[in-house]
C-alpha positions as a printed Julia matrix, in Angstrom:
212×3 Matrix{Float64}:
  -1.06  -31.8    -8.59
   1.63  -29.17   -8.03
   0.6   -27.79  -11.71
  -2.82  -27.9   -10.44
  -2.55  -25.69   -7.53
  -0.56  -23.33   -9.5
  -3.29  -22.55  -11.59
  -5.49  -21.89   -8.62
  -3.47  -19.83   -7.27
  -2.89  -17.56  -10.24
  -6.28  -17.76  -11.0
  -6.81  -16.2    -7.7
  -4.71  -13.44   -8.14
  -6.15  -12.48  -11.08
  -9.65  -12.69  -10.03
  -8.63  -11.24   -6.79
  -6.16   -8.69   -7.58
  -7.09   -7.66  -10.91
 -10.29   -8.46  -12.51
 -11.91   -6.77   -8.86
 -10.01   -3.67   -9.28
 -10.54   -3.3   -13.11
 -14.14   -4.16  -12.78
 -14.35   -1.06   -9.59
 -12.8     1.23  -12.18
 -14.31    0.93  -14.75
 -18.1    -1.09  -14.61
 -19.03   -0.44  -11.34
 -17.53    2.56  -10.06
 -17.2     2.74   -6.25
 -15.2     4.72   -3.45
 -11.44    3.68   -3.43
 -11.79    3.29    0.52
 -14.55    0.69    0.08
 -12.35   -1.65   -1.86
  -9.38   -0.92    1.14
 -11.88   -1.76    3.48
 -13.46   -4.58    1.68
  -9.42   -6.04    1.05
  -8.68   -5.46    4.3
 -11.36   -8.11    5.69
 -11.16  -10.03    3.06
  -7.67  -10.84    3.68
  -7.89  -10.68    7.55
 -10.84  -13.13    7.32
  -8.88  -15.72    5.04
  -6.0   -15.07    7.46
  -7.8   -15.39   10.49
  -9.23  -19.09    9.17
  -5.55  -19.86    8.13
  -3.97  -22.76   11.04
  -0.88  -21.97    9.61
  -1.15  -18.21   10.49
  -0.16  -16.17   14.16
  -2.97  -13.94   13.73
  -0.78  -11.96   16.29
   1.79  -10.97   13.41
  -0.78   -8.74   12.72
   0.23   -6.9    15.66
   3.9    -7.81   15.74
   6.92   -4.99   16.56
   9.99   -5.27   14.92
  12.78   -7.17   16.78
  15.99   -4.99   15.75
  15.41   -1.67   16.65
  17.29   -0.04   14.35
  15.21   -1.11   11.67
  13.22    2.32   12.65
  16.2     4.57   12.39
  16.64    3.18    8.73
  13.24    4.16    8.17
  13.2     7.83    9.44
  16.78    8.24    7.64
  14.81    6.51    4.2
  11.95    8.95    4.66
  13.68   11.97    5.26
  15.89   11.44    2.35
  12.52   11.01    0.19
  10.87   14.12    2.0
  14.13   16.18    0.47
  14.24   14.83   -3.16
  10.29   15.35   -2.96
  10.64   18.68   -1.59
  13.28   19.9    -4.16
  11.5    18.07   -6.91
   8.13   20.11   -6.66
   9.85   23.63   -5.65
  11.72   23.79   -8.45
   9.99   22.02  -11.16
   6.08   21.87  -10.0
   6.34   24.91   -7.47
   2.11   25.91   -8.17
   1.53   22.69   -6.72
   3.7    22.88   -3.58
   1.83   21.91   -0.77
  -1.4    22.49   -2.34
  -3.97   20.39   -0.12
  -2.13   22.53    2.82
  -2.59   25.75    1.16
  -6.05   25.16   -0.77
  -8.27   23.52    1.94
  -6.64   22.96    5.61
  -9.66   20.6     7.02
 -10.04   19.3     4.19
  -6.18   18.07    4.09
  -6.78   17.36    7.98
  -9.69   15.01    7.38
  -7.66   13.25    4.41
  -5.1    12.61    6.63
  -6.99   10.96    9.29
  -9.07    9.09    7.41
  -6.04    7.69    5.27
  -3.66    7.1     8.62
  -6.93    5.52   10.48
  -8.72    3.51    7.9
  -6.76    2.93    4.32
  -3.21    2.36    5.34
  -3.53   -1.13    7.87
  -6.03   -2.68    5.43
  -3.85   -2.19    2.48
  -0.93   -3.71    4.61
  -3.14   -7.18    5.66
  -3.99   -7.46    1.86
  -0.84   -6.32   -0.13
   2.37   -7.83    2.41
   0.48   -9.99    5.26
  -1.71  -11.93    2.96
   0.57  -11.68   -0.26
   3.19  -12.93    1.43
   1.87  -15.68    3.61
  -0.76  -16.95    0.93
   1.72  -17.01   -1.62
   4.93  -18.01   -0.17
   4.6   -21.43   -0.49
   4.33  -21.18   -4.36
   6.67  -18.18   -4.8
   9.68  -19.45   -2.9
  12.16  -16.61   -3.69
  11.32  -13.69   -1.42
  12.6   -11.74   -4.59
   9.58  -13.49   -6.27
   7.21  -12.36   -3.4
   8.27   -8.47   -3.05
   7.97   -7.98   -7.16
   4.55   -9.41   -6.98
   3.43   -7.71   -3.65
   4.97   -4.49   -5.36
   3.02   -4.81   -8.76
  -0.2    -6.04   -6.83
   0.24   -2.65   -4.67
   0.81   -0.27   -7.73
  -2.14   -1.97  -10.3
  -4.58   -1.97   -6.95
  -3.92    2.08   -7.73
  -5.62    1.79  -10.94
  -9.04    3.03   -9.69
  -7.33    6.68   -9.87
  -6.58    6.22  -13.25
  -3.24    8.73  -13.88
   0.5     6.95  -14.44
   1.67    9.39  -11.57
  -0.37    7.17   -8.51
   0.85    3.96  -10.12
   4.51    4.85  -10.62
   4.78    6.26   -7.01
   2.67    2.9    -5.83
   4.69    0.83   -7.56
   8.12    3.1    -5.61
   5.83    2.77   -2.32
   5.12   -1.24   -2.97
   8.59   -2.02   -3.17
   9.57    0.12   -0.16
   6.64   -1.42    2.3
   7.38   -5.45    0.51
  11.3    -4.77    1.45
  10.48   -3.52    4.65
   8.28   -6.38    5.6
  10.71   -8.84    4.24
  13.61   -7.41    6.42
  11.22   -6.92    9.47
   8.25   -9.5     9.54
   6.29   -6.12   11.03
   2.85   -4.95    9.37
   2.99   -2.16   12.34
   6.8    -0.86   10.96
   5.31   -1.32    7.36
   1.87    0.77    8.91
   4.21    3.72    9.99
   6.58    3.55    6.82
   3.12    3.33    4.49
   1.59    6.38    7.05
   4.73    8.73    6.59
   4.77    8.08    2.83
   1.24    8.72    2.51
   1.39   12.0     4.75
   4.7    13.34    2.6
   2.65   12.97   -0.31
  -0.77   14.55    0.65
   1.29   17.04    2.15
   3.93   18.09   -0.21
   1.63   18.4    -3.15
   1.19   15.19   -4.89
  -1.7    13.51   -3.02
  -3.95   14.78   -5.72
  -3.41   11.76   -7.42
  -4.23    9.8    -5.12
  -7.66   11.45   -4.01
 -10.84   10.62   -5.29
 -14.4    11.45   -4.08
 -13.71   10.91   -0.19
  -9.59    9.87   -0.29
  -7.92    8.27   -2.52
């Protein structure tokens, strides 16, 4: 039986997390935000039916504080090796959205902060980590596959770049939401990340159509 609902649940993720995806990137080619949006209910739906599930988690503050000073200390230390990276080594593409189109990078930026980061967090930690951690019983176990779920839902831009920074980003947000049991701390950490990158010069891969 416990064989049994092992295979379901792999089956699931594969189906879920990435035949879709493939399928969205190659056969039927749609908007990246769609499939956020369309994850992001998904999940919240299954979640929502779930007895076993506070749907308030989904609006849940960390309980140590300083688990937001570790975060602005983690980010700033990324916003310098990002910022030295580009100016010395890609220094044409130094803050290019800022620099090429200003409402354009405006209008990324709210879309991405208002609509695509929360639904990615319900999908990739809250329902990853909830669905799954009954069959995954390491946490270990549960932030590699949240991570690699994360980076391969990136596939849809189709460049190594967005899934090797994804795959930096899923580990970051899985740890996080280990530590914290907080999809809002995860929100902000996933937000700033987002904004560094669409900022500094590398959000090109991760825009497509209307935002990556």
């Amino acid at each position: 039986m416990e064989n049994q609902k092992r295979f379901y649940v792999a089956l699931e993720i594969v189906v879920v997390f990435l035949l879709i995806p493939l399928s969205f990137t190659f056969i039927v080619k749609t908007s990246p935000l769609f499939l956020i949006l369309a994850g992001g209910l998904f999940s919240f739906g299954l979640l929502k039916k779930d007895d076993t599930f506070n749907i308030k988690n989904l609006y849940k503050f960390p309980d140590v504080k300083t688990e937001y000073l570790r975060l602005m200390i983690q980010v700033f230390i990324f916003t310098v090796i990002l910022y030295l990276f580009m100016s010395n080594l890609l220094p044409d593409r130094l803050f290019y959205f800022l620099k090429k189109d200003f409402l354009k990078w405006v209008s990324i930026i709210l879309v991405y902060g208002l609509l695509a980061v929360y639904p990615q967090e319900i999908l990739y930690r809250v329902f990853v980590f909830h669905r799954y951690g009954g069959i995954f019983k390491n946490n270990k176990a549960l932030v590699h596959l949240s991570a690699f779920l994360f980076a391969f839902g990136h596939i849809l831009y189709l460049h190594p770049v967005s899934f090797l920074l994804s795959l930096v980003g899923g580990y970051l947000f899985s740890i996080t939401y280990l530590r914290s049991g907080s999809v809002v701390l995860v929100y902000i950490e996933h937000f700033l990340y987002g904004f560094l990158l669409y900022t500094i010069g590398l959000g090109e891969y991760f825009y497509s159509g209307f935002l990556g």
